[in-house]
Legacy VTK file of the C-alpha trace (Angstrom):
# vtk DataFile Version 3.0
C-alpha trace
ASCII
DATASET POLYDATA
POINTS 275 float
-28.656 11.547 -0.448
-29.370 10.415 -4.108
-26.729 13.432 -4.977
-24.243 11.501 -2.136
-24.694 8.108 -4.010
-23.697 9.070 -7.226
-20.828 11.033 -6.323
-19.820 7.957 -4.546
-20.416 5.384 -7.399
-18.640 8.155 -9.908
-15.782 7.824 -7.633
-15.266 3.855 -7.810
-15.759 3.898 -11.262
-12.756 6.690 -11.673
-10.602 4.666 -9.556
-11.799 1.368 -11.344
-10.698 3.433 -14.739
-7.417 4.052 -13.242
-6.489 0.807 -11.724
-5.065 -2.087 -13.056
-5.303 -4.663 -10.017
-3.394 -7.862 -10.137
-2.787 -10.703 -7.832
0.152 -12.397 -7.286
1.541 -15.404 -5.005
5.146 -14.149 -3.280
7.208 -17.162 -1.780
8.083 -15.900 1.797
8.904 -17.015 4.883
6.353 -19.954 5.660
4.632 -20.062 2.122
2.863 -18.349 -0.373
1.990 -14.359 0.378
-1.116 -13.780 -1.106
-0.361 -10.314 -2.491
-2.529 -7.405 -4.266
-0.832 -5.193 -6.446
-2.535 -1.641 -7.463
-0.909 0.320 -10.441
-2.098 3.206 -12.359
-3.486 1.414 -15.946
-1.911 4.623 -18.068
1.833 3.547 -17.952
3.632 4.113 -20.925
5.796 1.459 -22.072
9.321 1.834 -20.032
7.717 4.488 -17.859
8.670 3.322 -14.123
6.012 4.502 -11.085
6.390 5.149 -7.671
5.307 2.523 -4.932
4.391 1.943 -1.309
4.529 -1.422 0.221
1.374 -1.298 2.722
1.797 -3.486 6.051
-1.003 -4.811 8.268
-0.950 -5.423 12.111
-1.274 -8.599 14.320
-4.320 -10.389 13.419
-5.129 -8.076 10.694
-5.400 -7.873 6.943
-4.428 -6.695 3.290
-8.050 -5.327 3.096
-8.421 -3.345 6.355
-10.165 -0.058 5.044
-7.108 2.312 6.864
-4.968 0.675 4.139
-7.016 0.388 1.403
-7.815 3.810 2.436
-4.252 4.806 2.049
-3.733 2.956 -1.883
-6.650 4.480 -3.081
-5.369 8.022 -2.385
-1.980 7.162 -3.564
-3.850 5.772 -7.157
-4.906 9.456 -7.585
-1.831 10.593 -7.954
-0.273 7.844 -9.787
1.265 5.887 -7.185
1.317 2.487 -7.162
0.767 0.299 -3.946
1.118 -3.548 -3.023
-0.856 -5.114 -0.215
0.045 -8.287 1.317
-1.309 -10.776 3.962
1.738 -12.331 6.388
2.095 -15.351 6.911
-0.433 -16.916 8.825
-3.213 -14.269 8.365
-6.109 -13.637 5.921
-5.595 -15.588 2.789
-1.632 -16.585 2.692
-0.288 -19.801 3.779
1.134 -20.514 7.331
-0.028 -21.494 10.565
-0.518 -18.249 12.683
1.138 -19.566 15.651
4.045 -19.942 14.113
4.469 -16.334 13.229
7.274 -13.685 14.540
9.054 -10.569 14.116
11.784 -11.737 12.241
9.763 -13.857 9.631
7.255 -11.188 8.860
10.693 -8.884 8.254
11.495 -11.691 6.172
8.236 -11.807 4.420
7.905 -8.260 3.619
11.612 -8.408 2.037
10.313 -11.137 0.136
7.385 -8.740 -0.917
9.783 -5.978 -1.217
12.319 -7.933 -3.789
9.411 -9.054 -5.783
7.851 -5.822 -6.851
11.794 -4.138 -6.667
12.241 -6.738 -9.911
9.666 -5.592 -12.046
10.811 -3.138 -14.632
8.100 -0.477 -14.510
8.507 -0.229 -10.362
10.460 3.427 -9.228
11.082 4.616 -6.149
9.945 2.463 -3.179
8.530 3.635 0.195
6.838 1.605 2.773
3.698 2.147 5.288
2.381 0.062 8.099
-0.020 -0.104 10.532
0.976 -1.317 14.475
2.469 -4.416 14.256
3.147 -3.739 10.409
5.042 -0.456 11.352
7.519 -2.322 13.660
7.935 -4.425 10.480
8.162 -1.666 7.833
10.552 0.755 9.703
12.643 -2.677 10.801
12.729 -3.316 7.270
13.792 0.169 6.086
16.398 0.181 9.088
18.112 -2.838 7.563
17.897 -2.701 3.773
20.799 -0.839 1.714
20.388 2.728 2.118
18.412 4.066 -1.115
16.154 1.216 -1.369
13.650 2.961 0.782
12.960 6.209 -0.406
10.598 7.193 3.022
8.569 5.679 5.723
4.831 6.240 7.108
3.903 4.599 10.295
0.821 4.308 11.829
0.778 3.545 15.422
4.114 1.827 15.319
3.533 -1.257 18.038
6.953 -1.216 19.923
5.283 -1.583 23.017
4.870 -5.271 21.995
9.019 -5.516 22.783
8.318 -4.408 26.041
5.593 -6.178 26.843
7.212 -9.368 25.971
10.044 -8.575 28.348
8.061 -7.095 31.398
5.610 -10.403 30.702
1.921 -8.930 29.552
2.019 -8.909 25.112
-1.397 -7.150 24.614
-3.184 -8.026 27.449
-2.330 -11.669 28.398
0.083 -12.100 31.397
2.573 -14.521 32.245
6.277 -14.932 33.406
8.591 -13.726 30.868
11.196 -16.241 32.319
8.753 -19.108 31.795
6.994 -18.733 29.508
4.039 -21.170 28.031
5.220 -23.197 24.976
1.810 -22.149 22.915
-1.009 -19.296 24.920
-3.483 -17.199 23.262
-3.678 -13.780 22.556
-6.850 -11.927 20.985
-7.941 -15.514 20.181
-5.464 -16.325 18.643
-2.881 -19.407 19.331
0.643 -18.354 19.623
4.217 -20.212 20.242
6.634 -19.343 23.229
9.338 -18.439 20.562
6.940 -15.272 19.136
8.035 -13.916 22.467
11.522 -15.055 22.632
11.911 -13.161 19.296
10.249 -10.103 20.342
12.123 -9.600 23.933
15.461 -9.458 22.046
14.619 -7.350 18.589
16.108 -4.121 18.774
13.269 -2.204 17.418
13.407 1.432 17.703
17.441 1.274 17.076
16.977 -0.679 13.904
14.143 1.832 12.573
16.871 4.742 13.971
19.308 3.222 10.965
16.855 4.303 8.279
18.359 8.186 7.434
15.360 8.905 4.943
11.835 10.743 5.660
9.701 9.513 7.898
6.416 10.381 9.388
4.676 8.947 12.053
0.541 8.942 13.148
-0.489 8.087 16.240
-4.118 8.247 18.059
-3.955 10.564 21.319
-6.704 7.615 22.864
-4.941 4.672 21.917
-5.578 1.690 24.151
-3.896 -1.075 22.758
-0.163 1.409 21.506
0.598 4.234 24.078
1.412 7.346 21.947
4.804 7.340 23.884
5.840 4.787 21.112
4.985 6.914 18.550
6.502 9.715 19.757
9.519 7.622 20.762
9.825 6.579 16.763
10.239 9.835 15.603
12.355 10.779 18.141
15.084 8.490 16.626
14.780 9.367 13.049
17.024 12.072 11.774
14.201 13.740 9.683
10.826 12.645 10.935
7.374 14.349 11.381
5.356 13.652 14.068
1.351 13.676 13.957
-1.237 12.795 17.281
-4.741 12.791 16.071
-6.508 14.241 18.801
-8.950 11.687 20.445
-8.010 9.035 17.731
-7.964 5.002 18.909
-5.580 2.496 17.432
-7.564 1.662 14.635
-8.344 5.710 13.803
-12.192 5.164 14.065
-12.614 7.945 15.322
-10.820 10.505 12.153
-9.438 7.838 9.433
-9.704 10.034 6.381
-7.361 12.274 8.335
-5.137 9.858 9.422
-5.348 8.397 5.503
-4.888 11.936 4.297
-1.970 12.774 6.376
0.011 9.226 5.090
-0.533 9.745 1.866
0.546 13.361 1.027
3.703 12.384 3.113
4.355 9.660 0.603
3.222 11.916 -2.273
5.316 14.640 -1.338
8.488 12.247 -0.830
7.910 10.080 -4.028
6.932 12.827 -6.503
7.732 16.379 -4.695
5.808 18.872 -3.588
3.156 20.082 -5.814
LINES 1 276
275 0 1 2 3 4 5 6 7 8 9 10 11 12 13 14 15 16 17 18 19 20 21 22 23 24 25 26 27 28 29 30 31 32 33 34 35 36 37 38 39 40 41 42 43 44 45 46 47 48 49 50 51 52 53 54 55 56 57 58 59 60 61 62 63 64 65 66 67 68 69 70 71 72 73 74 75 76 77 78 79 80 81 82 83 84 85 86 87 88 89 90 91 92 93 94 95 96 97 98 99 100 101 102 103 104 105 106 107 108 109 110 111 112 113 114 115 116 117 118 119 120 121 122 123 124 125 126 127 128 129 130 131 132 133 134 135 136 137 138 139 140 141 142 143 144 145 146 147 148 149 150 151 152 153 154 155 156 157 158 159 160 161 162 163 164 165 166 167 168 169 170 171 172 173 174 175 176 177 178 179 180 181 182 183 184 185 186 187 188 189 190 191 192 193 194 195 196 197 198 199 200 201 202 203 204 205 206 207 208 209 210 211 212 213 214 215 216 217 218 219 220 221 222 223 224 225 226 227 228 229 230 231 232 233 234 235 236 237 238 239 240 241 242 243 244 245 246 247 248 249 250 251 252 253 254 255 256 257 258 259 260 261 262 263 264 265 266 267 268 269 270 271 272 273 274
């Protein structure tokens, strides 16, 4: 155990070494993103490093250990990564009811200009997690081809489309030609136009316009995604891989490191090139 500990305490104290950690307020769609930015400290002056824009989920976080799972193993290889909290959650500005589809595309573009303008930034790819994977391979889908480099998503949460058309988004149930100008979901208040967004966003055609490498991880016991959407994403792409984590949940409780471990030598391999 006391062998465990200091292994584990080395290892923070490498990646503290490594790290230069910044953060930064991003103007985006409904205020100020709060926004972490992790770079490798050894840059050379005028060298330029590879990034990944990491995307949370509905309801969730900048800090949710899957992604700061995935930016730490990018760090050890030199990547840089940027975290961000929409608007509406954790510690950015915005009232979550007010949040959609379309501005969280907006906010990551936001995000995604921002870090595009500073001079040491490379290549670009982008990652996201349910909700944050309809938003990063949306994004991809409509930015200029080249800007995005390749894709990871992790249980990509088209479903939500659906579910907003058929009437049940995540659980709660109503008539999808009436529905309630502000309901709850997962405790949380949202606004009738959340759903009036989602019913008409072409999701998996939009991510279907990105022509770059993609890779998609999905739990095989996910409860709140079906795999089918997973498998549906990577049907569309052109060049996609495809990975179901055998008896995995949505949040991959179950095997993250794997889940973490797959992402990340995807992006490594796609920024950088096989070692």
């Amino acid at each position: 155990m006391r062998k465990l500990f200091l292994t584990l305490a080395l290892l923070v104290m490498t990646l503290a070494v490594q790290a230069q950690e910044t953060v930064v307020e991003i103007p985006g769609s409904r205020g100020q993103l709060k926004t972490l930015v992790v770079r490798p400290k050894q840059l050379a002056e005028g060298e330029k490093c590879p990034l990944v824009v990491i995307m949370h989920g509905f309801t969730g976080n900048k800090n949710e250990p899957l992604l700061k799972g995935l930016s730490e193993s990018l760090l050890k290889e030199n990547i840089a990564s940027v975290r961000f909290d929409f608007n509406g959650h954790g510690e950015s500005e915005g009232e979550f009811q007010y949040m959609t589809i379309r501005n969280e595309i907006e906010d990551a573009k936001a995000v995604i200009r921002y870090m595009q303008s500073l001079p040491w930034v490379g290549k670009l790819s982008v990652a996201g997690h349910s909700q944050g994977g309809v938003i990063a391979s949306m994004v991809a889908g409509e930015l200029n081809e080249g800007e995005v480099t390749s894709v990871v998503l992790y249980a990509p949460a088209a479903n939500i489309g659906d579910g907003c058309r058929n009437g049940n988004l995540l659980g709660k149930h109503f008539d999808p030609n009436n529905a309630p100008e502000i309901f709850e979901v997962w405790g949380k208040k949202l606004r009738r136009h959340y759903i009036d967004i989602a019913r008409t966003m072409p999701m998996y055609e939009t991510a279907a316009l990105f022509r770059g490498p993609a890779c998609v991880i999905h739990g095989e016991k996910d409860n709140v995604v079906p795999k089918a959407c997973g498998e549906k994403y990577a049907a569309g792409y052109k060049n996609a891989e495809l990975h179901i984590q055998p008896a995995d949940d949505h949040g991959f409780n179950k095997n993250r490191p794997g889940a973490i471990k797959i992402g990340a030598d995807f992006l490594i391999k796609t920024l950088k090139g096989a070692k």
